[in-house]
Legacy VTK file of the C-alpha trace (Angstrom):
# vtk DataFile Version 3.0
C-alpha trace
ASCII
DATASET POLYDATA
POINTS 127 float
121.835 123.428 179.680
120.511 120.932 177.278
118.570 118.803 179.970
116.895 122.223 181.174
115.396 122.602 177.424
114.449 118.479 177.535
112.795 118.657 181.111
111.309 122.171 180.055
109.864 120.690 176.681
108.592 117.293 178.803
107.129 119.642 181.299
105.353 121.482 178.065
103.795 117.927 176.669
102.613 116.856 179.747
100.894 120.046 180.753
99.380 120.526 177.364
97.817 116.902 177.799
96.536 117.494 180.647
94.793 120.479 179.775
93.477 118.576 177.077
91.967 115.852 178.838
90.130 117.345 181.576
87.065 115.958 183.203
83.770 117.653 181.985
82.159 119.803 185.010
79.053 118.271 185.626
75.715 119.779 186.883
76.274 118.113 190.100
79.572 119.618 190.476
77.917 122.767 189.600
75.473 122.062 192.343
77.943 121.311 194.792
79.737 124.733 194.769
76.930 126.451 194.934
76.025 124.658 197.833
79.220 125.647 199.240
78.551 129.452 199.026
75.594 128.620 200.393
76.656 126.976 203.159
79.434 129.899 203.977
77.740 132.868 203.453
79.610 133.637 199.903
78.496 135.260 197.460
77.584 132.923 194.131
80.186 134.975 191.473
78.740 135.695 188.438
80.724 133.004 186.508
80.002 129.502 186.141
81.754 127.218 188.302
84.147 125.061 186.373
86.371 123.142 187.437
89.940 121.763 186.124
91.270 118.992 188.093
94.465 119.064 189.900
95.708 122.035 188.101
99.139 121.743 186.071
99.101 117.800 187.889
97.910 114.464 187.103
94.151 113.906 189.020
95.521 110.530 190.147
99.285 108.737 190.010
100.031 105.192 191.465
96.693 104.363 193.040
96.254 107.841 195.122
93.355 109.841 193.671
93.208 113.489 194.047
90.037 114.085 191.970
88.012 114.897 195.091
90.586 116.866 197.152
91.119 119.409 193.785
87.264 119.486 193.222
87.117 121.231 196.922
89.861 123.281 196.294
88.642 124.737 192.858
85.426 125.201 194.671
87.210 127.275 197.633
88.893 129.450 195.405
86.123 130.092 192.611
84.584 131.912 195.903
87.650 133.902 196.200
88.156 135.327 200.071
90.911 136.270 201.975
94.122 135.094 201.689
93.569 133.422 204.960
90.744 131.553 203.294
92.837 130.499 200.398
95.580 129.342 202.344
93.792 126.984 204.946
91.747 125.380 201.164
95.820 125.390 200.781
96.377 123.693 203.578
92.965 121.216 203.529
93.958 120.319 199.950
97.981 118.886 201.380
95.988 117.239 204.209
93.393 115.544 201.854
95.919 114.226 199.327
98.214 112.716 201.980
95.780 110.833 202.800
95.039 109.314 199.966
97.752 106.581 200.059
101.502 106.913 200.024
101.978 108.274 196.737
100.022 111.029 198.423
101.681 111.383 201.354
104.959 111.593 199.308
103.442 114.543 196.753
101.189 116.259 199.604
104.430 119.103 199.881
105.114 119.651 195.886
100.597 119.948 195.821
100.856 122.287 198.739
103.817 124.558 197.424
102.320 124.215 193.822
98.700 126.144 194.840
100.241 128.211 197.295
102.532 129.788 195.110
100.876 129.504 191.853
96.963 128.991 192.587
94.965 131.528 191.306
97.820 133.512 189.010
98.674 134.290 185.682
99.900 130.597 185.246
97.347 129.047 186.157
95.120 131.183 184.130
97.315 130.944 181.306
97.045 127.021 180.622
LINES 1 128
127 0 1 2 3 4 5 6 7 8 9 10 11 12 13 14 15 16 17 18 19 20 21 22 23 24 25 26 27 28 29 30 31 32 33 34 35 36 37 38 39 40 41 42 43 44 45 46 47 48 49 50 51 52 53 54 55 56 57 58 59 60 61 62 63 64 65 66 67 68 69 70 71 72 73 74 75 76 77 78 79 80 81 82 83 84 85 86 87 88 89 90 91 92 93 94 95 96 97 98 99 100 101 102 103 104 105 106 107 108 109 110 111 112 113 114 115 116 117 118 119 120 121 122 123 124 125 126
């Protein structure tokens, strides 16, 4: 039971640094998901895009950036849609970090199960 409350309380650190050291969202990012809408037919919602990163995960480990692949997804689900909409951005965002080197490929499953489940909850929200 004691390694639970050490993995639980390493879990805690890391997630409260990341959440702390988030990229700014910058006008061109801004730009970009509007464009998006746009693009789609969505409606711009009234709140300011903003995006987070790789949500609850490092934005790059070992080489393999996944900077670009989360800015998509945030931008995806800021739009909202169907749940078949959210889970091909799902999908997309598994395909797009694979490919971003083998470190990718290796964490393109725990990124996929990790929005799936928890994208766009209470968890997410929370942090």
């Amino acid at each position: 039971m004691k390694y639970f409350y050490i993995i639980t309380i390493i879990l805690l650190i890391g997630v409260i640094f990341e959440r702390n050291t988030l990229p700014p969202t910058t006008d061109e990012m801004i730009q970009e998901a509007q464009a998006f809408g746009v693009a789609n037919n969505k409606t711009i919602p009234p709140k300011t895009f903003k995006q987070d990163g790789c949500t609850l995960f490092p934005d790059s480990i070992l080489g393999s950036d996944f900077k670009e692949a989360c800015l998509k997804h945030d931008i995806v689900y800021w739009h909202g849609g169907t749940e078949t909409e959210k889970d091909l951005a799902d999908q997309t965002l598994k395909k797009e970090v694979a490919e971003t080197g083998i470190t990718g490929y290796l964490l393109q499953v725990p990124f996929y199960l990790g929005v799936h489940y928890f994208g766009d909850t209470w968890l997410t929200k929370f942090f």
